[in-house]
C-alpha positions in Angstrom: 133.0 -42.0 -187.7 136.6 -41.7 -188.4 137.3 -40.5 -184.9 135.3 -43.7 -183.5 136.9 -46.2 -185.2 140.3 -44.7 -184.6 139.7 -44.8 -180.9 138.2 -48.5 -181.2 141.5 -49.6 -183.0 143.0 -48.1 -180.5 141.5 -49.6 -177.8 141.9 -53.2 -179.5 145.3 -52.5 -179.8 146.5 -51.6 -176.2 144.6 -54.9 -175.3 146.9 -57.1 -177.9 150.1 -55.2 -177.2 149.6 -54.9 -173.5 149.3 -59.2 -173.2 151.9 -59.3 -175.8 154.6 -57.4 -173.4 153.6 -58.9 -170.2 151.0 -56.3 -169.1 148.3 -58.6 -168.2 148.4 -57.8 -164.4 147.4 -54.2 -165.4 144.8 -55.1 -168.3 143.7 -57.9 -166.4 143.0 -57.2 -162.9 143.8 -52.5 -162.8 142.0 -51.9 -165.2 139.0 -54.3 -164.5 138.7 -53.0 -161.4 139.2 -49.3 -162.2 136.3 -50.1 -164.5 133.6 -51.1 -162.2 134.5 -48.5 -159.7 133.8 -45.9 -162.5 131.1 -47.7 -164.1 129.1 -48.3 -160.5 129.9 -44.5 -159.0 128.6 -43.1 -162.6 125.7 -45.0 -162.7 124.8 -44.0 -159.0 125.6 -40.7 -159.6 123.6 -40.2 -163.0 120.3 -41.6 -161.8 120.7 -39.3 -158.4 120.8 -36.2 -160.6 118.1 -37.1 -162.7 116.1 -38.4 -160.0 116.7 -35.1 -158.2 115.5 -32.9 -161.2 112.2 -31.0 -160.4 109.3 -31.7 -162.6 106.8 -29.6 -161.8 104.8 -29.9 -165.0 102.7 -32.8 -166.3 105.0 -33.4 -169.6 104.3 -37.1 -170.5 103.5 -38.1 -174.5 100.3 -38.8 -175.3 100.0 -41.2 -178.0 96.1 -41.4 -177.7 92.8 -39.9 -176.8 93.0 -37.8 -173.3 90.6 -39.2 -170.6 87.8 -36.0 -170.7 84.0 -36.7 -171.0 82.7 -40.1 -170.1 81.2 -41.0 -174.0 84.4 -40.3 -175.1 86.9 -43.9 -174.9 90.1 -42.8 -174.0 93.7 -44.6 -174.3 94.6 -46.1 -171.2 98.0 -46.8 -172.2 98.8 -44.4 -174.4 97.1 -41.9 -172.3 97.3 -43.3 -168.9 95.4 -41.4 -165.9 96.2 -44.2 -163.2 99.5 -45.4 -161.8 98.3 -48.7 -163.0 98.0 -47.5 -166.3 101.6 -46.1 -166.2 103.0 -49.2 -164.7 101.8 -51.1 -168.4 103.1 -48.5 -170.4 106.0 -48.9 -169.0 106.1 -52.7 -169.2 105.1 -52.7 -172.9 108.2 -50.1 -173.1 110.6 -51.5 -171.6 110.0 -55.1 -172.5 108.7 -54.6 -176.3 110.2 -51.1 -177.1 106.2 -50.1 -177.5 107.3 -46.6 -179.1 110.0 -47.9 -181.3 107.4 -49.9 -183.0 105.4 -46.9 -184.2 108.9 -45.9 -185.6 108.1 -44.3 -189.3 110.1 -43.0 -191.9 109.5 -40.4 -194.3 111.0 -39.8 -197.8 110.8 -37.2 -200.8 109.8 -38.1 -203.9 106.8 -37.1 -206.0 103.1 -38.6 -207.2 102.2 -37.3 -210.9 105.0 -34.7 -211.2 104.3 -33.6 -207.6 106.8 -32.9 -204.8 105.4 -35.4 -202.4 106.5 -36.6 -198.7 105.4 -40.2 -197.9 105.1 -42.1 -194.4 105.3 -45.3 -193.9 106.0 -47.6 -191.2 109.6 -49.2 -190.4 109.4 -52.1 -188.2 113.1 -53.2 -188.8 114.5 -51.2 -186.9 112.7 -52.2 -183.7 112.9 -55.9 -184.8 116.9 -55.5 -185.1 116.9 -53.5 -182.0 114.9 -56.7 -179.6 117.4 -58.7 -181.6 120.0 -57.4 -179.7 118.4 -56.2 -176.6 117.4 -59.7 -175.6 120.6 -61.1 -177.2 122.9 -59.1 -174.4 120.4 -60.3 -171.8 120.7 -63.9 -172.8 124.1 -63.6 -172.8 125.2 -61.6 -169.9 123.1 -64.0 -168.1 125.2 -67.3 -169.8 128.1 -65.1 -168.1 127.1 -65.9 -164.8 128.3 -68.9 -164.8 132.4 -67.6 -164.6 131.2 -65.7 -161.8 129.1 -68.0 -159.4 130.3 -71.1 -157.7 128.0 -73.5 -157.9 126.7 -73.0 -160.9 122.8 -71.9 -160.9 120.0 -74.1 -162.6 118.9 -71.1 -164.4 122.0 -70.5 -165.9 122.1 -74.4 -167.2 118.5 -73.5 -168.7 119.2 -70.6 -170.1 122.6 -72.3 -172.1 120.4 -74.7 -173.0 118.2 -73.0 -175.0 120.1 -70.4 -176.4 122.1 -73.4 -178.1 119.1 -76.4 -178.5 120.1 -75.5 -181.8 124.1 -77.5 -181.6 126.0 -77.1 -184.3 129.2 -78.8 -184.0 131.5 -78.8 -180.9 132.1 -75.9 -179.2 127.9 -75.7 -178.7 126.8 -72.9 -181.0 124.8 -69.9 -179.5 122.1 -67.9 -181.2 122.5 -65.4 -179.4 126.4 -64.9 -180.8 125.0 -64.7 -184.2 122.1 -62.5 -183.7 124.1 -59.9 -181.6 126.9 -59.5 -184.5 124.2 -59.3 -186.9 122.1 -56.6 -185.1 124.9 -54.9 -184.2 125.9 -54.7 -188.1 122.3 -53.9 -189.1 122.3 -50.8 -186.8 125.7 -49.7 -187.9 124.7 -50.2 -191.9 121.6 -48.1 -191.0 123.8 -45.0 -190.0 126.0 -45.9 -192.5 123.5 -46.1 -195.4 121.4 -43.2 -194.3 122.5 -39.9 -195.5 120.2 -38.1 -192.6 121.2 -40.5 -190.3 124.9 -40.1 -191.5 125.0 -36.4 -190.8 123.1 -36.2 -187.7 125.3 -38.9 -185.7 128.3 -37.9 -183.8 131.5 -39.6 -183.0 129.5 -40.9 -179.6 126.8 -42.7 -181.5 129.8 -44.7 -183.5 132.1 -45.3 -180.9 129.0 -46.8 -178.9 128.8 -49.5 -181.7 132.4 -50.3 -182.5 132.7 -50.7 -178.6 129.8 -52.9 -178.8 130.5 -54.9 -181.7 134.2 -55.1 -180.6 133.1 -56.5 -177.2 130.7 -59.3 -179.7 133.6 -59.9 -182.0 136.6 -60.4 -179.7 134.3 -63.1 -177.5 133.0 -64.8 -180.4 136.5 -65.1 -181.5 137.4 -66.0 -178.0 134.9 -69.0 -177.9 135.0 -70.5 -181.5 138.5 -69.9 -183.0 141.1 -68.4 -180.6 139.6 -70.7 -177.9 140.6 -69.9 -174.5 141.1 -72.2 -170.8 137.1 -71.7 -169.8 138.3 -72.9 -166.5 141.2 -71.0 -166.0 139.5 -68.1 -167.0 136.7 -68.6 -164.4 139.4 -69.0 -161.7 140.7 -65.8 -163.0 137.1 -63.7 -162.8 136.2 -65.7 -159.3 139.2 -63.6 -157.9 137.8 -60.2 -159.7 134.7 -61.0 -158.2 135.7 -61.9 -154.6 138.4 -58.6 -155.0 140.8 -61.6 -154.5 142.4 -61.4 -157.9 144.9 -64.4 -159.2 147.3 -64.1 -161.8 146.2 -63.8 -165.8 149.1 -65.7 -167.4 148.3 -68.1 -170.1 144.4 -66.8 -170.8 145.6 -65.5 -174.2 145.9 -62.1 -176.4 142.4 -62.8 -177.3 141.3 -62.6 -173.8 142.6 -59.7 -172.8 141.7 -57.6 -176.0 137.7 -58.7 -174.9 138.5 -57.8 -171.4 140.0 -54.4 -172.3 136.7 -53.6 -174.6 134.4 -54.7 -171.7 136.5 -52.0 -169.6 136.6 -49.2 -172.0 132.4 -50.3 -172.2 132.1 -50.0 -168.4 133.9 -46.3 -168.1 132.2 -45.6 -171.0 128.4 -46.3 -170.1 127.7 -43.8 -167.5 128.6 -40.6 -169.4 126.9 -42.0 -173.0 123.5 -42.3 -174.7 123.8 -45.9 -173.3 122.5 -44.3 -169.6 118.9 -45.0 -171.4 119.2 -48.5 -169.6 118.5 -46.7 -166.0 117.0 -43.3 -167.5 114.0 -45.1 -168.9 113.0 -45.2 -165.4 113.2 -41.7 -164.6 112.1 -40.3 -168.0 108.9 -37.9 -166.9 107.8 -38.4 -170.9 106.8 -42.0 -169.5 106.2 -42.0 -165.7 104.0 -39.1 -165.5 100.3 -39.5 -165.5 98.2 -37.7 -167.9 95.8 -35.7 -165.7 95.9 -32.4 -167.0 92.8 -32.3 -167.5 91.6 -33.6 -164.0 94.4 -31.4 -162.2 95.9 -27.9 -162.5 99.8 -28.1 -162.4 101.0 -24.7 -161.5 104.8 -23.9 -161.6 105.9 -23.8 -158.0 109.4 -21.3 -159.4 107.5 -18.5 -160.5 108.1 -16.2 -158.5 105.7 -13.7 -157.3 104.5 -10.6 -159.6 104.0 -7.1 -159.3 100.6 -6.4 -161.3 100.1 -2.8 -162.4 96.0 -2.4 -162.6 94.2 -0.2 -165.3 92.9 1.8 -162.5 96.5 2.4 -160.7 97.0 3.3 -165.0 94.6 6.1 -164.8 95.6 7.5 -161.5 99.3 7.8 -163.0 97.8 9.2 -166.5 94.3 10.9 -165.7 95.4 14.3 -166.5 97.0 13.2 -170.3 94.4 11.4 -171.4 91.7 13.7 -170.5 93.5 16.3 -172.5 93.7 13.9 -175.6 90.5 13.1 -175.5 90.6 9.4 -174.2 87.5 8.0 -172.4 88.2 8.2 -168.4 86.2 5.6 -165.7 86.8 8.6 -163.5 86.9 12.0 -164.5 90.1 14.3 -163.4 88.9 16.7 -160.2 88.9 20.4 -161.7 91.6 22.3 -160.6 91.8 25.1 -158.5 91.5 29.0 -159.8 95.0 30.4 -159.2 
């Protein structure tokens, strides 16, 4: 975690003290740029290679009864033997997070003076993790309005109810508060967890700082450190349209959220965060379960060289006949000398 935190501080630092000595040029428009070209390439490239990855077995998890003899009801969705059937597996997975919900935890303890491991379900992880799912949705799509001129009707819907709840003046989003707070959840959970704790790497914490220094910064940004909303539109209509204008004025705060959102963008294609395209590609979930209706045979084995019992007896006839060993074919007698 140390090593994750260092590099987030890090990161939040060359965004203040880059604005602060009149590097905006660079954070602003270089090192957006540089971004995207990395973040697009590396996304390309990462679903090619999966996509390109032979799977010549049937290897998808069944979370239900096989489809086998007609009296016996199978699982269509968590056994799916259709493409239809894996089209609303998939929908309930990527939409509700299907097998998160069935997310359990175990724990040690004991039931009249005996050792004892209990099950039992844990639902708030998945609720935290739709909190911020949808949250990044709602948002990224309120984001479309610094890059689109005119401005969409959905996007005017979609500000509208992620703040019918107005509080005060700027108008208050939900969404801000429920990304922070998922994004602290998840981070206490790994924090708090002493399994969780030693089985996370520097990856899975710099992944949230990232995250919840992206939420921070533009929460900041919007409600304290406020920032020229239509200056800085000018500014990303130039990023967009690879005609970029000049950054001055936007603010420390500004550039500190853009140079998160850059490190993100590098970032994504070489972390855990892939998930967002490899759910797609993930044969655990695409494949049908028809094992039982088809033979899958590994198409790389290569052929084999079988040594038969009889070919065994020719090449042996005379030992074992001396030791005594039963013979399909007795040895021919051999010749007087």
């Amino acid at each position: 975690m140390t090593i994750a935190l260092g590099a987030s501080l890090i990161i939040l630092l060359i965004g203040w003290a880059g604005a602060a000595l009149g590097l905006q040029y660079l954070l602003g428009v270089v090192l957006p740029l540089a971004a995207a070209v990395v973040f697009v390439v590396g996304f390309i490239w990462r679903v090619v290679y999966w996509a390109k990855s032979p799977v010549p077995f049937a290897i998808p998890t069944v979370g239900g009864q096989q489809k086998s003899l007609d009296w016996i009801k199978p699982s269509r969705l968590d056994a799916p033997w259709t493409n239809t059937a894996v089209i609303g597996r998939m929908a309930l997975e990527i939409l509700t997070f299907r097998s998160l919900f069935r997310n359990t935890n175990a724990e040690r303890g004991t039931i009249n003076g005996v050792p004892r491991i209990t099950y039992y379900s844990s639902k708030w992880i998945w609720v935290f993790a739709l909190l911020f799912h949808y949250s990044m949705l709602v948002i990224l799509l309120r984001h479309a309005r610094l890059f689109l001129e005119p401005v969409p009707l959905w996007v005017g819907v979609v500000e509208f109810v992620d703040g019918v709840m107005q509080i005060g003046a700027p108008r208050f989003y939900m969404t801000d508060a429920l990304i922070l707070l998922a994004l602290l959840f998840l981070f206490a959970r790994r924090l708090n967890s002493e399994k969780l704790r030693a089985i996370s790497l520097p990856a899975d914490w710099f992944a949230l700082f990232l995250l919840i220094g992206i939420a921070g910064s533009g929460i900041c940004m919007r409600y304290m450190d406020k920032v020229d909303i239509a200056q800085a539109k000018v500014f990303i209509m130039g990023l967009a349209t690879l005609r970029p204008v000049s950054p001055e004025g936007l603010g420390h705060i500004f550039f500190v959220h853009l140079t998160f959102v850059s490190a993100l963008l590098i970032y994504f294609p070489f972390s855990k965060l892939m998930h967002m395209g490899g759910v797609f590609l993930s044969p655990t979930r695409t494949m049908r379960i028809n094992t039982r209706q088809e033979r899958h045979i590994n198409p790389w084995n290569p052929p084999k060289k079988y040594h038969t019992y009889a070919e065994y007896e020719d090449d042996f006839r005379d030992a074992m006949a001396e030791a005594g060993l039963p013979l399909e074919k007795q040895p021919e007698p051999k010749a007087d000398a």
